[in-house]
N, C-alpha and C positions, 0 to 999 in steps of 0.2 A: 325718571332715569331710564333711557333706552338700552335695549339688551342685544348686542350685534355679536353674534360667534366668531368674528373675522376679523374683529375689533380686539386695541391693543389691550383693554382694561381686561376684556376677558382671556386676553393670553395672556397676560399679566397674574392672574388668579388663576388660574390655569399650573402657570408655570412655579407659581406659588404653593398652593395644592399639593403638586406632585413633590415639593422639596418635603414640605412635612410628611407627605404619604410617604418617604423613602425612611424618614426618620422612625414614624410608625412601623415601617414592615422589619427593620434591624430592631427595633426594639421586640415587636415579636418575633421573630426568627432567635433572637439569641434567648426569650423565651422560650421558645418551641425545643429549641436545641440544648438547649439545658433541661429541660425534662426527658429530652429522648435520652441524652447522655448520660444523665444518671438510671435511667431504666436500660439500655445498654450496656454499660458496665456490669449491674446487676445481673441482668441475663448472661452478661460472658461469663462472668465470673462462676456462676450457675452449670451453664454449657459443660465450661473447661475442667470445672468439676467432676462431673460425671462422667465428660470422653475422655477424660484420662488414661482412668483405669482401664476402663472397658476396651476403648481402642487398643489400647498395646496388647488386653489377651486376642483378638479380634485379627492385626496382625500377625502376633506371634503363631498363630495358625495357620496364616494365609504363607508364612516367611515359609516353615517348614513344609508347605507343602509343593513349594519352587523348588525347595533345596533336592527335594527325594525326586522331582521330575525332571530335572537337571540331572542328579547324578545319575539316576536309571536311561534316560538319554547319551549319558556318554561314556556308558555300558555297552548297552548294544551299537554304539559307534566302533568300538573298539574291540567287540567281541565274535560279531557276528554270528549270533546265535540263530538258528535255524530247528524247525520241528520239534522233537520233546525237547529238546536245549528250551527253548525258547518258553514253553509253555510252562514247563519247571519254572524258569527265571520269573515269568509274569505270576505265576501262583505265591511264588515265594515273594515278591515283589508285596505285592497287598498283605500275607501276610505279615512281613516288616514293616512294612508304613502302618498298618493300625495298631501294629505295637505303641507306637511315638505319637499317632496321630486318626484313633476310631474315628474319624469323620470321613478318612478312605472308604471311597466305595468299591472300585475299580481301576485298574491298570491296564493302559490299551495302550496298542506299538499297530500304526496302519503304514507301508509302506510304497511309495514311489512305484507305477507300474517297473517291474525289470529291475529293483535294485533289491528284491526281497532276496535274503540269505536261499540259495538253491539246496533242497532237499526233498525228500515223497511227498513232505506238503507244500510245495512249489505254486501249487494255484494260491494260496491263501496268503495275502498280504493282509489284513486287518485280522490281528487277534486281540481278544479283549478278555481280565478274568477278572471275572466280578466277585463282589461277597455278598450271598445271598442268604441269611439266616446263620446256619452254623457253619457253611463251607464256602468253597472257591468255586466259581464254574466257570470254565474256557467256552468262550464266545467266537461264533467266526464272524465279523463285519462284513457288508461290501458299501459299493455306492456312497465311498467317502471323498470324492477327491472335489466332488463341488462344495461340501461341506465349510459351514463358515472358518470352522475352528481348525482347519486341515490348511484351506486356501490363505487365510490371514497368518498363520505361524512360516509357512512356506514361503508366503511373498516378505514377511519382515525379518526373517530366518533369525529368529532368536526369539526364547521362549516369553510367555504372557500370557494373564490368565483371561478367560475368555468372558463372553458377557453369559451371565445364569440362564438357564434354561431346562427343559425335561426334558430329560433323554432318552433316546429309539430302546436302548435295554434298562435304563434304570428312571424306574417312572413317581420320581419327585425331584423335585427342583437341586441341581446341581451346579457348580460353580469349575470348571476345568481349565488346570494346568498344563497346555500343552510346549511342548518344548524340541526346535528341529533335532532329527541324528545328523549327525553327518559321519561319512564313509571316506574310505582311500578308494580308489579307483586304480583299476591296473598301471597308472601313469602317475600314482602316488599322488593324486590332484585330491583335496580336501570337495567332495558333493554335498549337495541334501540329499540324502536316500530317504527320509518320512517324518513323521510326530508319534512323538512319548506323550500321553494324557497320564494325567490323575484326577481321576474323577471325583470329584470333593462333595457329600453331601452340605447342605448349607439349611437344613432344617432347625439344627441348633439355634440359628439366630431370632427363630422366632422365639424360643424361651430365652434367650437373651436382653431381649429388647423387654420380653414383658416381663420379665425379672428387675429389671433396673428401675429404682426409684424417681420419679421426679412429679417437684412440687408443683403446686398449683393446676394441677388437672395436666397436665406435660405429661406426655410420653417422647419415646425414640423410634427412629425411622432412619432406614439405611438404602442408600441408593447406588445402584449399580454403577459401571463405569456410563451407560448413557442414558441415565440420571431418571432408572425404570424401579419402581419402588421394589425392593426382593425381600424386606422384614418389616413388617407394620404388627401394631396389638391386633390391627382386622384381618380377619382372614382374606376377606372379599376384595380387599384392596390391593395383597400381592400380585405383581407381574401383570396389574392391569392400570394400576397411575403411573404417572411422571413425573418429572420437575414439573413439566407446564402447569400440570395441574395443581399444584403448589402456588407457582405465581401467582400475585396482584396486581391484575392490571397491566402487565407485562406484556411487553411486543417480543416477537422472535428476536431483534437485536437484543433487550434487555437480559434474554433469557441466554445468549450465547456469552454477552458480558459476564455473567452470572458463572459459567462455565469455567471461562478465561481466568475468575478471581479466585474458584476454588484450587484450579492449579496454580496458582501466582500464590494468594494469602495464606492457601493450608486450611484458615479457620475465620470465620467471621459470622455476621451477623445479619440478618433482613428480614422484611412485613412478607409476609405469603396469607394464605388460606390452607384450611383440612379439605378433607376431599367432603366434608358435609357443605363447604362452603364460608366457612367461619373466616376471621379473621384470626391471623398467629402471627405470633414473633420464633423464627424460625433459625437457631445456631447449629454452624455447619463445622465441619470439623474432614478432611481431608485424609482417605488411606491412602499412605504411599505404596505399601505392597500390590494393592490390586487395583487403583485408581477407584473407588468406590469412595461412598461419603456419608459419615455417624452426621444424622440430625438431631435434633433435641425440638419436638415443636410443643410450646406454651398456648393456650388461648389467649387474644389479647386483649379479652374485655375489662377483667381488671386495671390492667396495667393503665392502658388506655383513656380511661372514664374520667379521670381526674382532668386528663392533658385535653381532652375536648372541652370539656367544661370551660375549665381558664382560657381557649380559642376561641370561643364561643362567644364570654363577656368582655372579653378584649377587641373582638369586632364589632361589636356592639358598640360601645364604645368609641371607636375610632369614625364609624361611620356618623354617629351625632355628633363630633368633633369634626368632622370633613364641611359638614354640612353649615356650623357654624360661621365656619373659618369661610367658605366661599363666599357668603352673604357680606360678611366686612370686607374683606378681601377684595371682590370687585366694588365695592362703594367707593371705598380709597381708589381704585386704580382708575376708577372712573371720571373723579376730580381731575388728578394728576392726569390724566393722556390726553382729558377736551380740547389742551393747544394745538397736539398735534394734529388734529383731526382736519385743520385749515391748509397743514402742511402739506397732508395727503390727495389733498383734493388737486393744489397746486402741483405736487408730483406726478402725478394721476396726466394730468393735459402735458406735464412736459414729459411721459414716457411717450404720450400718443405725438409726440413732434412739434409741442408747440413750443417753443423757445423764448415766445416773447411774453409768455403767463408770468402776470403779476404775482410776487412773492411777497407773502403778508409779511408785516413790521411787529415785533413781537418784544415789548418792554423786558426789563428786568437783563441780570445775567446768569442767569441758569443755563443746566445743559441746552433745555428747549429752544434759549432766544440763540443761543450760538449754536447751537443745530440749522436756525433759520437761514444763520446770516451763510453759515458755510454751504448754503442751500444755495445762496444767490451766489458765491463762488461759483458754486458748480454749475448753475446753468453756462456763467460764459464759456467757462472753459469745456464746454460740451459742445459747442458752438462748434469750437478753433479742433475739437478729439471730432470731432465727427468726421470731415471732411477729411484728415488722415486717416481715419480708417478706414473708409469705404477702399483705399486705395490698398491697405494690409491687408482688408479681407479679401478682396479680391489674386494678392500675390500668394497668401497662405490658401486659397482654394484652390490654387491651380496647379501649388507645388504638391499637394494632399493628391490632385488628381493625376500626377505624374508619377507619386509613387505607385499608387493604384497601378496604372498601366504599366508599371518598369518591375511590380514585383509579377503584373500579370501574367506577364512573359516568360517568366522562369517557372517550371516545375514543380511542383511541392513537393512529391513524391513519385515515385516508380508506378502507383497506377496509374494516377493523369499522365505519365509520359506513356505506360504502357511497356515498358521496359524488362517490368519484374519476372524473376524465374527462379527454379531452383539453384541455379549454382552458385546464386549471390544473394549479398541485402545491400542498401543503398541508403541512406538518410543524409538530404543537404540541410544545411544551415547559414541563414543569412539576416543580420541585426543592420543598417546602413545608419552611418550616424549621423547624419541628417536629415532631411525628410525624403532625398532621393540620393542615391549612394554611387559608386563607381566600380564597388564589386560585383564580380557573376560568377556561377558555374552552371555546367552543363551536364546532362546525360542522355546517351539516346544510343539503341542499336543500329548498329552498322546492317548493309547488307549481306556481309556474310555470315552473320550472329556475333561480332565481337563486339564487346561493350565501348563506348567511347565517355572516358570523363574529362571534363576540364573547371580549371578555375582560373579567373582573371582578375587582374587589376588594374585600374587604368588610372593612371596620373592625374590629380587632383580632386575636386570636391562638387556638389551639389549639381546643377542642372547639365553642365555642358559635360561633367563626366558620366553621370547617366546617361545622355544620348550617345555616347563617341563608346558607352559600352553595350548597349543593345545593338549599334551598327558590327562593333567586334561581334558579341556572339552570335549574331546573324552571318556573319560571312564565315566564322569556324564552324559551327554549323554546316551551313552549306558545302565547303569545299572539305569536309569529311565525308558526308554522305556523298560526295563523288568523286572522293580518291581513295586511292588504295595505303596510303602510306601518309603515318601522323611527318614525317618532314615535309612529303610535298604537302599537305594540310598547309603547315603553318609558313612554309615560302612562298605559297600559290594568299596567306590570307596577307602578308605581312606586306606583300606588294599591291593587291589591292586598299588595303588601308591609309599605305603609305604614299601612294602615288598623289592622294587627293586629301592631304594632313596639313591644309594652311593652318591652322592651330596648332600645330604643331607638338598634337598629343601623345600620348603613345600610352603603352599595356603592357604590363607582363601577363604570362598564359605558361600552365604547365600541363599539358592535352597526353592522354594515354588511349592505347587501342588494346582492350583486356581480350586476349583467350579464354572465351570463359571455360572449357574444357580442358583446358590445361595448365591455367592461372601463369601462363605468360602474357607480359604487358611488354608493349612496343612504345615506346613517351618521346617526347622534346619538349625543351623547355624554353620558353624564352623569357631570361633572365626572370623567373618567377623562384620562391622559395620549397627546397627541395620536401617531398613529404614524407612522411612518417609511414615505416611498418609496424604494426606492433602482430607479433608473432603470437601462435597460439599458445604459447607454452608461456607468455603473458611477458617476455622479452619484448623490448622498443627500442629503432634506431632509425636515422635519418638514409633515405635512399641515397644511394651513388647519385648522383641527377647533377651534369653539369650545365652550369644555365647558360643560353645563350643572348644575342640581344633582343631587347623588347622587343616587341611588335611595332609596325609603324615608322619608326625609326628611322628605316634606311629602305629604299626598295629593294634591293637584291644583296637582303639577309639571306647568310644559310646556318641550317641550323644539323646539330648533330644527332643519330637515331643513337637512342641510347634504350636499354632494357634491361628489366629484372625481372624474377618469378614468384609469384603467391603460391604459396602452401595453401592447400584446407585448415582454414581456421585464423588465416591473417587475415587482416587488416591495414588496407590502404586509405591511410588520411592525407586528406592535402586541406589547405588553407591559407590565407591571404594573410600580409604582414600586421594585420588591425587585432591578428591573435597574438604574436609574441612580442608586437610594438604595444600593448594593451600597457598603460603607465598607471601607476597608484599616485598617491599623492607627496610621494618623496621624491617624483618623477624616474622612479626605478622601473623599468620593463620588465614585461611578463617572463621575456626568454624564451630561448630553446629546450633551457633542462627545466626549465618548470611546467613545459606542454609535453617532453615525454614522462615524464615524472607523474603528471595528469590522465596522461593516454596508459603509464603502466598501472595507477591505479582505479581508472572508470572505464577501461577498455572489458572488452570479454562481456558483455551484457547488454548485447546487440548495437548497433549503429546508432540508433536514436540515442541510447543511453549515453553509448559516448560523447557524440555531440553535447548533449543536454550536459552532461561533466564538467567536459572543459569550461562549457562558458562560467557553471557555478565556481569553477575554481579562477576562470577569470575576473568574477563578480564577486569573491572573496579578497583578491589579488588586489584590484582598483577600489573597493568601497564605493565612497561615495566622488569617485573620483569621474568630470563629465568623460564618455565615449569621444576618443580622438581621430578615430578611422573606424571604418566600414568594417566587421569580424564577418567572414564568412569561412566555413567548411563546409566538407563534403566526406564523409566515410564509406568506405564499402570494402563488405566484411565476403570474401572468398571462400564458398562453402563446397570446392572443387569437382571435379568432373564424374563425378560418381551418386553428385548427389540424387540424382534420380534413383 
């Protein structure tokens, strides 16, 4: 029995193989999963146990100690306490709060250069009063304004407790509440004048965590908000692990998923390591007060040892079973596939073009012999398919090679035209619904710096409308960049078009000449659909635009100058009829209120977005309905004359 890899018997067996290996891996997998499952549960249940209690006293500390740096913030908002006023109020400050709350350490107030309350101590914007054994002592800070916990409360303007750290006067690890003031201003305007801290000691948690019971060799582990360890039963391991160092086997994405679920789930469950390197099963458990996070980690060599075991003899197992199964497996398939084997060979000479290979005669009526006979079918009629193809491939390569050249012609964007600046954006769009289309648009600066767009459309479909439309945008084109005025453009293109139209084709064109300094546009239209503003305040309507006649048409077309103005922040679309002729399958059109409708709600999120919008809503609109005309746009978003 011969053994060929490329042979049907062995991808038979093969193909064979891998059904049962699929049946094998579900049957272990809902093994496997059924063990994790019930050791999961177990553990949560364990977890949720323990973070219970513990988190709510854990919170309720952290609650109140926002509450006092809140209210003491909108105190000195409202107060405007200045020198002993002030120093009084932060003494008394700490003494209050450890009434409710001994884990105060300190009350600091650092203020905004120039908005500190004016009195003899005038120089001194950072005071801080600490509690230092049995008393209060007034502290003077400086060299706080690049400080993490100054610059992040100021930029978010509203208060948050900060990530733990040792601080410059209180030298053990602290956790701080700080919370903006804000002030009235001569002009009665609401400022940020600086930060109210409450400086939190957070030493507690380490007899916390090692006070709390948990089975099986388990302890608790609490993690900051950027997931830096700040209470372990080791000392050595505070404020110098992380998550990562937790992970198993974990990439930097894994670890940010990780991130993502404990704000999303709150509480859940996963395999990590100790910082000795161990394996653990690791339950998390989510503080909303301070975005910090109760862990519970287990060792997982109990848990685990049984659930290896049973992996272990079940691959065992499955691989002496594989190995069975292939040996029968191709024996059988090697019987069954020897007919084809004659077929192959005869296929084989009529890929290489021989036509006239004899096709073996093959008894019986199984799939095999009517496989044969439909063999010798197909030779003739391969005979009679060849000789029209050769004639298809050559029409479908030349049409493939025209779009090529017809889309090469057109822009893609603002850098290959070279166009782009500050006072605008620009993104076209063009799908042709056949392999060569009969829409275009245009962009390109003038010589005095005004922007020129256009979009066209030209009467009919595939080859001859492609060509009759790069000869249009070539001559608008050209006779833009050498006139002064979008009418004589289009009377100076309509007459050369027209003069020599024994085809008798024609184009609509809606050509604009943009200020871009002023977001006045100068337009004509001929007879094209009028475009859409959509206004920055996220309002959309059709422009005034009265159309005149096509292009081509007549030679001595005139066309009227008509104009409007861009705001900073609108938005000029135009687009050809294959956007609101776009038909579903009840043969109902896209429309005009369904493309402002579109434009008011995918506009405002740059050009490209827009475009990319509309078509999804026109690709929502049609289904599976075939493209009937060529969709082309063009948007550009007016970012006015200032933008510099």
């Amino acid at each position: 029995m011969g053994f060929n890899v490329h042979g049907l018997a062995f991808k038979q067996s093969m193909m064979t193989l891998v059904g049962f290996s699929i049946v094998f891996a579900v049957l272990f997998g809902v093994l496997s999963f059924q063990v994790q499952s019930k050791l999961s549960t177990l553990l949560t249940e364990k977890g949720e146990e323990i973070s219970l209690s513990n988190v709510a006293i854990i919170e309720k500390l952290f609650e109140k100690g926002k509450r006092l740096g809140d209210e003491y913030a909108e105190v000195l908002g409202k107060e405007m306490l200045s020198g002993k006023d002030l120093d009084d109020f932060l003494t008394q400050a700490v003494f209050d709060a450890r009434q409710t709350l001994p884990q105060v350490l300190a009350v600091v107030v650092a203020y905004e250069p120039g908005m500190a309350p004016k009195s003899k101590w005038h120089q001194e914007i950072m005071r801080l009063a600490q509690y230092s054994g049995a008393e209060i002592k007034l502290i003077k800070g400086s060299d706080y304004l690049e400080k993490t916990w100054y610059k992040s409360t100021k930029n978010l303007q509203k208060g948050l407790w900060q990530e733990p750290f040792v601080g410059d006067f209180i030298k053990e690890p602290i956790a701080i509440y700080t919370a903006p003031i804000f002030q009235k201003d001569e002009y009665g305007n609401t400022v940020f004048a600086g930060v109210l801290c409450v400086d939190m000691s957070i030493a507690f948690l380490k007899e916390t965590v090692a006070s709390i019971p948990v089975s099986d060799s388990g302890y608790v582990v609490i993690l900051s908000a950027n997931n830096t360890v700040i209470a372990h039963p080791r000392n050595e391991v505070v404020f110098k692990e992380n998550f990562s160092n937790l992970s198993w086997g974990m990439g930097v994405q894994t670890i940010s998923e990780f991130e993502k679920t404990v704000h999303s789930m709150k509480k859940g469950l996963f395999m990590g390591t100790t910082p000795d390197g161990d394996e653990a099963v690791i339950y998390f458990k989510a503080m909303e007060s301070n975005g910090w996070t109760f862990m519970i980690v287990w060792p997982a060599h109990e848990f685990m040892e049984s659930q290896r075991s049973l992996e272990k003899m079940f691959a065992w197992m499955s691989v002496a079973g594989y190995v069975i199964m292939l040996v029968l497996i191709f024996f059988i398939s090697s019987r069954v596939s020897r007919p084809l084997k004659e077929l192959a060979v005869a296929a084989r000479k009529l890929g290489q073009g021989d036509f006239d290979v004899a096709i073996p005669h093959l008894s019986g009526r199984d799939e095999i012999a009517q496989f044969a006979w439909a063999f010798l079918n197909m030779r003739t009629s391969l005979k009679e398919h060849m000789e029209k193809q050769k004639d298809l491939d050559r029409i479908e390569s030349e049409l493939d090679f025209a779009k090529d050249i017809q889309l090469g012609f057109l822009s893609m964007d603002e850098k290959e035209e070279g166009s782009e600046d500050a006072y605008h954006e620009l993104t076209p769009f063009m799908l042709p619904a056949k392999e060569v289309g009969g829409d275009f648009y245009d962009f390109f600066k003038l010589d005095d710096g005004r922007l020129c767009v256009v979009v066209g459309d030209v009467s009919g479909k595939g080859v001859p409308a492609a060509l009759f439309m790069m000869v249009s945008r070539i001559v608008l084109r050209t006779m833009a960049q050498n006139l002064k005025s979008v009418v004589e453009t289009l009377e100076k293109s309509n007459y050369e078009l027209a003069r020599r139209n024994r085809a008798n084709m024609f184009v609509t064109v809606w050509m604009g000449f943009i200020d871009l300094k002023t977001g006045h546009v100068e337009f004509a239209s001929a007879g094209h659909n009028p475009p859409v503003i959509r206004h920055k305040d996220g309002s959309v309507g059709f422009a005034k635009s009265k159309a005149g006649i096509v292009l081509a048409a007549m030679e001595n077309s005139r066309y009227k100058l008509q104009t409007l103005d861009l705001a900073p922040g609108d938005t000029l679309f135009l687009y050809t009829d294959g956007v609101t002729e776009a038909t579903n399958e009840h043969e109902e059109l896209f429309g005009n209120d369904r493309l402002l409708e579109a434009l008011a709600q995918g506009g405002g999120k740059g050009t490209e977005e827009t475009c990319r919008f509309v078509k999804r809503q026109i690709d929502a609109f049609t289904k599976n309905t075939s493209q009937f005309d060529d969709i082309t746009m063009l948007a550009m978003e007016y970012k006015g004359g200032d933008a510099l």
